[in-house]
N, C-alpha and C positions, 0 to 999 in steps of 0.2 A: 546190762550192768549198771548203766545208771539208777535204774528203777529200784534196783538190789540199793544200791548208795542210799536213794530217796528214803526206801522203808526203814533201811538202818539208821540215819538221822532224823528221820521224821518228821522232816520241811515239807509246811505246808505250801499250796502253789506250785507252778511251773519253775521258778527262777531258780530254787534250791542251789544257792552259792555254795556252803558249806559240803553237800552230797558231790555238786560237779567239783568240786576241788579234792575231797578223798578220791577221787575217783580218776583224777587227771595226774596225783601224787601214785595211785595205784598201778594205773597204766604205765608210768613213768620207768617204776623200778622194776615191775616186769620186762618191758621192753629193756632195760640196762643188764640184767640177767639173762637175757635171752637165749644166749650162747651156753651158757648151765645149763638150762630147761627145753635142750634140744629135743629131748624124747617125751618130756612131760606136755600135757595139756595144758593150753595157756588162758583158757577160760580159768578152770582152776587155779592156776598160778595167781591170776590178777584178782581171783574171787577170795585166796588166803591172804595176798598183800593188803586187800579194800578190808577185810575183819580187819588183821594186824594193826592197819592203819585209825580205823573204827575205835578199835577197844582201846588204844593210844588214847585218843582225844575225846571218848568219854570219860576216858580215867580224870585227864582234865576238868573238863568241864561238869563233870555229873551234880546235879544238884539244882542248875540254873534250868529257870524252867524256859520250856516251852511254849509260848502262845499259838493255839491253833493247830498245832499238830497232829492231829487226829489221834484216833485209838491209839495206835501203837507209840504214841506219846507220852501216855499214862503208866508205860511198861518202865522197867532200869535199862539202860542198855545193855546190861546181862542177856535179859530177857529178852531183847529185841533182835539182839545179835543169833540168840537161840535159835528163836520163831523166824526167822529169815532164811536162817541157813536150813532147818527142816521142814518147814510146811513149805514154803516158797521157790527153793531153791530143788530142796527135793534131795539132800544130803545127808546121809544113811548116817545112824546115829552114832555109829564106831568111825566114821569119818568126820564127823563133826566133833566128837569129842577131841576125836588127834589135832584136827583146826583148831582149836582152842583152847589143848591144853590141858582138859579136864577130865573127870572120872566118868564114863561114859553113864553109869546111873547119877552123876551131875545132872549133864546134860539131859538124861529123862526127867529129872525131878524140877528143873527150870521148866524146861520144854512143858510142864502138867501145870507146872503155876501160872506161866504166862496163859497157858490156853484157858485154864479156869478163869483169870481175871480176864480174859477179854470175848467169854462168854456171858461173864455176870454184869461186861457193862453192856452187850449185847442185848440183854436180857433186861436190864435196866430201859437202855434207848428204846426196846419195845414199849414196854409196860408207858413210856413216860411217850410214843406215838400212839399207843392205844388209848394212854388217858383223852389226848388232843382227838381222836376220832368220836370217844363218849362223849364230848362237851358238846361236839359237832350238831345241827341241827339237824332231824331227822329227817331223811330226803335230800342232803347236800349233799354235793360231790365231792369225794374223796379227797381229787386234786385242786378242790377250790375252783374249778372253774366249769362253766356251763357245761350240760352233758348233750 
């Protein structure tokens, strides 16, 4: 679950304060509901609180960048909340739309954008490792270092 947290804020490093705090507020009210969610799955449970909580505090904050974030940095947190819950998470698209509220060709038409932008910077980071391999001198090693 924290990992879920990490992708979904997008903190770079180990430390990821902001991730282990949705994530400790998530567990939180899970476990305080507990006694509701007798019959329910409590992965799930604490995986709708950690969005819920998610989409909360990008609402806030949306806008303030990022330093170092990686790829999924460059998404909105629409998009990353998307990409989390079905590439990652593995959360069928009429289930993730009901998580979040939205019209389930929402959710496909996010789910296509963020995937297009994060194959075209994909595609980018290639072109711009391949240019750094052409400069390379011919006979050197890949990794920079003796073969």
């Amino acid at each position: 679950m924290l990992h879920v947290a990490v992708l979904l804020t997008a903190e770079p490093g180990d430390a990821a304060p902001t991730a282990r705090r949705l994530l400790s507020g998530a567990l939180a009210r899970t476990f305080a509901d507990w006694r509701r969610l007798r019959g329910d799955d409590p992965y799930a449970a604490t995986r709708a609180e950690l969005c819920a909580a998610f989409a909360r505090s990008a609402w806030r904050h949306h806008g303030r960048p990022r330093p170092g974030g990686g790829v999924l940095a460059r998404l909105t947190p629409q998009e990353r909340l998307v990409i989390v819950l079905r590439v990652y998470e593995g959360v069928a698209e009429e289930q993730a739309a009901a998580l979040l509220g939205l019209p389930a060709d929402r959710v496909r038409a996010v789910c296509h954008r963020a995937m297009t932008a994060l194959r075209a910077e994909g595609k980018a980071g290639a072109s711009g490792a391949a240019g750094a391999d052409a400069a390379r001198a011919p006979g050197a090693p890949a990794s920079g270092r003796a073969a």
